[in-house]
N, C-alpha and C positions, 0 to 999 in steps of 0.2 A: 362724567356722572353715570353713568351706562352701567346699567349691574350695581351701583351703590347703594342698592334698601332704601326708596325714598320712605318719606314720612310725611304726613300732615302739612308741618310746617315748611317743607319744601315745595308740595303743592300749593298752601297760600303765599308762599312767595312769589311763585310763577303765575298766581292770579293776579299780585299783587300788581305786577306789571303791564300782564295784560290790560285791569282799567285803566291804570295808567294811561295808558298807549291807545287804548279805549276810547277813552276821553278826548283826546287829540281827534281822532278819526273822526270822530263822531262835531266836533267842533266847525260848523259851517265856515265861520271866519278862516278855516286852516285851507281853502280852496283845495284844487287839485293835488296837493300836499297830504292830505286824508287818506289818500290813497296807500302812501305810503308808510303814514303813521297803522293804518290798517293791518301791514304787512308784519310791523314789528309786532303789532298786536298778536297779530295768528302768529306768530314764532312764539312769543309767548304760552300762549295757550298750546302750543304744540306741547311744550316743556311741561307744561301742569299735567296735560294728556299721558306723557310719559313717567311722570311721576305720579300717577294714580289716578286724576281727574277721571271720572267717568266719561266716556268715549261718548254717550249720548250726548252729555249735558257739551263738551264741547263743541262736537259737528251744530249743535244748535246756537251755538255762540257764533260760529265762524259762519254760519248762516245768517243769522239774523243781520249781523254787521255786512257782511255782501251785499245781499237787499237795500239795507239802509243806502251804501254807497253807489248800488247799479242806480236806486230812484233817484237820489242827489244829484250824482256828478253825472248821471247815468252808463252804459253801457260805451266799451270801449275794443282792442284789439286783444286782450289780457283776459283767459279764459277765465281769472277770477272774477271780472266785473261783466262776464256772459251772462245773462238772464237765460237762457239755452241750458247753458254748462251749471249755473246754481242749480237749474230745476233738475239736471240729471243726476250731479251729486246728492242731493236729497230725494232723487227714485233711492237711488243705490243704498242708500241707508238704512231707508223704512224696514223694521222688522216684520211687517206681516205684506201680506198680498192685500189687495184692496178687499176682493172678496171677503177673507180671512176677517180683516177690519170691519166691515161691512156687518157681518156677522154676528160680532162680538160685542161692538158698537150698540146692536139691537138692545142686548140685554147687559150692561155689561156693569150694571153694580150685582149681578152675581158672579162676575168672574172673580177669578184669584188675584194676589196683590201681581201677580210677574206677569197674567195678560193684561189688568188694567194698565201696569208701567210701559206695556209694548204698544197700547195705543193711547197712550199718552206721549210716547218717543214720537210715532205719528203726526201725532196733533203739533210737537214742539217744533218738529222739524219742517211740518210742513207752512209752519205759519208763517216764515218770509214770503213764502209764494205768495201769498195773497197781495203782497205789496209791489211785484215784477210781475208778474203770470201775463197783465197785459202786453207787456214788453218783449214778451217771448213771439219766435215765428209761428207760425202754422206748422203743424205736422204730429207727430207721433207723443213726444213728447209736451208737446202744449197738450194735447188731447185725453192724457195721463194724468199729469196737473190736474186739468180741468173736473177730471171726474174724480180725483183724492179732493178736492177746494169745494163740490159739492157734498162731500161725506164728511167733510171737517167739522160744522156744526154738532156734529151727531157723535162727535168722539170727547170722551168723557175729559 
């Protein structure tokens, strides 16, 4: 499918399956099996990603569902159900500096519609944290968390 011109409908196909698969994970009776239903999920969603799916709106899917499963089954050997490794991958996302957010946050129903959507990306992505951030170590990175989860309120 590589190079094939997706379209629309190839992207909600590969959503199609992600809930699917969604659904499963997300199913407490599925016990430690969720995990795995998870994975076919994010290969999904990889596939929508590739055929057009907005790159934000995914990482905030494959977050959310991380979260959901680090609190559940909790935290394991598997850098996806790291509460560590989720928080780093959503540093590495965030389109602005905290500062920057900080800022913009202040005032920000006068910004334009593409800084509101940048801290708005922000706000989507950081919102798993709120439900692992406890679970994380000490250090550099809980400490980052910690002060984007105090600035979270204040983004639009």
């Amino acid at each position: 499918m590589e190079g094939a011109g997706y379209g629309a409908d190839c992207v909600s196909s590969w959503l199609a399956v992600w809930q699917c698969n969604l659904s499963y994970a997300q199913d407490p009776g599925q016990g430690e099996a969720r995990r795995i239903w998870a994975r076919v999920a994010f290969a999904a969603i990889d596939g929508a990603e590739r055929a057009g799916y907005p790159t934000w709106q995914a990482d905030a899917s494959r977050f959310n569902l991380r979260a959901l499963l680090i609190a559940d089954l909790g935290p394991d050997d598997d850098p996806l159900w790291d509460p560590d490794r989720l928080a780093s991958d959503v540093l590495a996302v965030l389109p602005l500096s905290l500062e920057q957010a900080a800022e913009w946050a202040a005032d920000w129903r006068t910004r334009s519609r593409d800084e509101i959507l940048a801290l708005r990306t922000c706000k989507n992505s950081l919102s798993p944290m709120k439900v692992v951030a406890d679970q994380m170590a000490e250090g550099p990175v809980r400490a980052r968390i910690d002060r984007w989860l105090k600035l979270w309120p204040e983004l639009p």
